[in-house]
N, C-alpha and C positions, 0 to 999 in steps of 0.2 A: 341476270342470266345464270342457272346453273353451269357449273363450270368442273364437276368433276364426274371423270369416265364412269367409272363403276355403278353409279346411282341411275335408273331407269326413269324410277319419278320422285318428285321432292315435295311434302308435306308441309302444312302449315299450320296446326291448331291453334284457334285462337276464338274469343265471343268479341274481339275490338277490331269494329269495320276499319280503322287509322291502319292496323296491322293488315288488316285483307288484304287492303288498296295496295300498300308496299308488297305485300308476297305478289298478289297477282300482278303487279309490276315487273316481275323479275322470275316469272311462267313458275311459280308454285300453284300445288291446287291447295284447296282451301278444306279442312276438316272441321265445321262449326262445334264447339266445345260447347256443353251446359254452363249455366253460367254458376251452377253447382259447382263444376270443376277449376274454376278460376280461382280462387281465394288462395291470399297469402300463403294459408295453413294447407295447404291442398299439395300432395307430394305430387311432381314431376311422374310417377308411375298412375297417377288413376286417367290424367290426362292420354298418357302414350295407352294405357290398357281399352279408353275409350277411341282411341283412332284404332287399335288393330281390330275393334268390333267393329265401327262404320265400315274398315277398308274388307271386312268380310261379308260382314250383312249385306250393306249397300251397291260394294264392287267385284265380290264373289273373289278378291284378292287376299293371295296369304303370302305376305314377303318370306323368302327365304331366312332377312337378315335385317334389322331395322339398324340403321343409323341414327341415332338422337342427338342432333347441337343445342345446346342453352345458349340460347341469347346473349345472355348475361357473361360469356365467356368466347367472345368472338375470335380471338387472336389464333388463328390459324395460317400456314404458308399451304401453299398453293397446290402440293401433293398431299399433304395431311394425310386427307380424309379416303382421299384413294389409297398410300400407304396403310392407311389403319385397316383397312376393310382386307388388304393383300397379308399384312399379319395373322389376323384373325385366321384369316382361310390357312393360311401355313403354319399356323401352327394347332389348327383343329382345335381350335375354342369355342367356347359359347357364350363367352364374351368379354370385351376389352371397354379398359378406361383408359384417357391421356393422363400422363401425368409426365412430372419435372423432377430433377434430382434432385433432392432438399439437403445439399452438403452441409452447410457453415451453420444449421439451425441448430441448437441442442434446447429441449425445451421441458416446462418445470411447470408442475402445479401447485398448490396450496392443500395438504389435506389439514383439516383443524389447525392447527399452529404451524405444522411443520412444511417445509419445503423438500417436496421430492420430484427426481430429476424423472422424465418419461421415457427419451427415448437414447439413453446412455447412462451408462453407470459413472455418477460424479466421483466414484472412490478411482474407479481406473480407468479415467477421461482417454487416454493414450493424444496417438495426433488426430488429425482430421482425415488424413490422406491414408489411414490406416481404419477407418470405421467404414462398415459397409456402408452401403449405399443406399440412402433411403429416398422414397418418393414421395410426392405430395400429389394428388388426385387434385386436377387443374379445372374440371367441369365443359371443358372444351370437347370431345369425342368420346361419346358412349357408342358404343354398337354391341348387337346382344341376339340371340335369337328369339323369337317370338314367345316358345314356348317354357323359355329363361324367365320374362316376365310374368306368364302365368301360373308357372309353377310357385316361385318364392317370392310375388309380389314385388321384386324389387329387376330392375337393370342389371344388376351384377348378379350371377350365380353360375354354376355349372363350374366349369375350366378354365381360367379364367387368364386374360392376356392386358401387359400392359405397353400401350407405344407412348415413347419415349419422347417429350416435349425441349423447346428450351424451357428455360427460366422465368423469361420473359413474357411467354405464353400464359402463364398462370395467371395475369392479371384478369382480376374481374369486376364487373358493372353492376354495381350492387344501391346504388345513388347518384343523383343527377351529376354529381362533381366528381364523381367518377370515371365518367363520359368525357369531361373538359380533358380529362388529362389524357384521353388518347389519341 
């Protein structure tokens, strides 16, 4: 059962009847995806770019405001997605990612031999409690408007809002043993 106020109706793209069965279990409608659009290699926007053409062609529907969940990143509390959508509106975005405060991480990459730091200067490390604040994008609540999508092919563009996760929420489903552990 959907379970949050804000959303009128809930979406499901998918070409795997296994996946139908569970949405329409749970009063989703069903968008059948090309099986073109399935593939590992296949970004997350051709998918969504192909439902907002069905939900117009087919249903003469143009949402105001699309909400996107990834599977892959289910860890949500129970106002989330309603919070996120109330953000968005308040603060006249066109569109919002969740994400999580990434304090304790300081991170380094390899260029040719040498080792340079990314997102912190190793000469004046300072404390932790003294560095801004930085976030990690959790894959858990994308919302965006419509015409966000079409213009820059991508879920994020425009104005752009971030709501605020724990920690915890960042985990994601990426491999069968993945699953075990939640």
């Amino acid at each position: 059962m959907i379970k949050t106020e804000s959303i009128q109706r809930t979406f499901v793209s998918t070409n795997d009847q296994e996946i139908e069965k569970v949405a329409l279990q749970h009063n989703a409608e069903i968008i059948h995806r090309p099986d073109s659009l399935c593939g590992d290699n296949e970004p997350s926007e051709s998918a969504l770019l192909h439902a907002l053409d069905y939900l117009r062609e087919d249903e003469g529907l143009e949402p105001d405001i699309v909400v996107f969940l990834q599977c892959t990143s289910p860890l949500r509390k129970k106002n989330d997605i309603d919070n996120a959508i109330k953000l968005l509106l308040n603060k006249n975005a066109d569109s919002l990612i969740s994400g999580s405060k990434f304090e304790d991480f300081l991170f380094w990459k390899k260029r040719n031999i040498k080792w340079e730091s990314i997102n912190f200067d190793y000469k004046k490390r300072g404390q932790r409690q003294n560095r801004n604040p930085q976030f990690v994008e959790n894959g858990s609540i994308y919302i965006f408007k419509p015409e966000v999508l079409k213009k820059y092919n991508n879920r994020i563009g425009g104005k752009m809002a971030l709501y605020e996760m724990e920690f915890w929420q960042t985990w994601e489903i990426d491999t069968s043993e993945d699953i075990s552990l939640i």
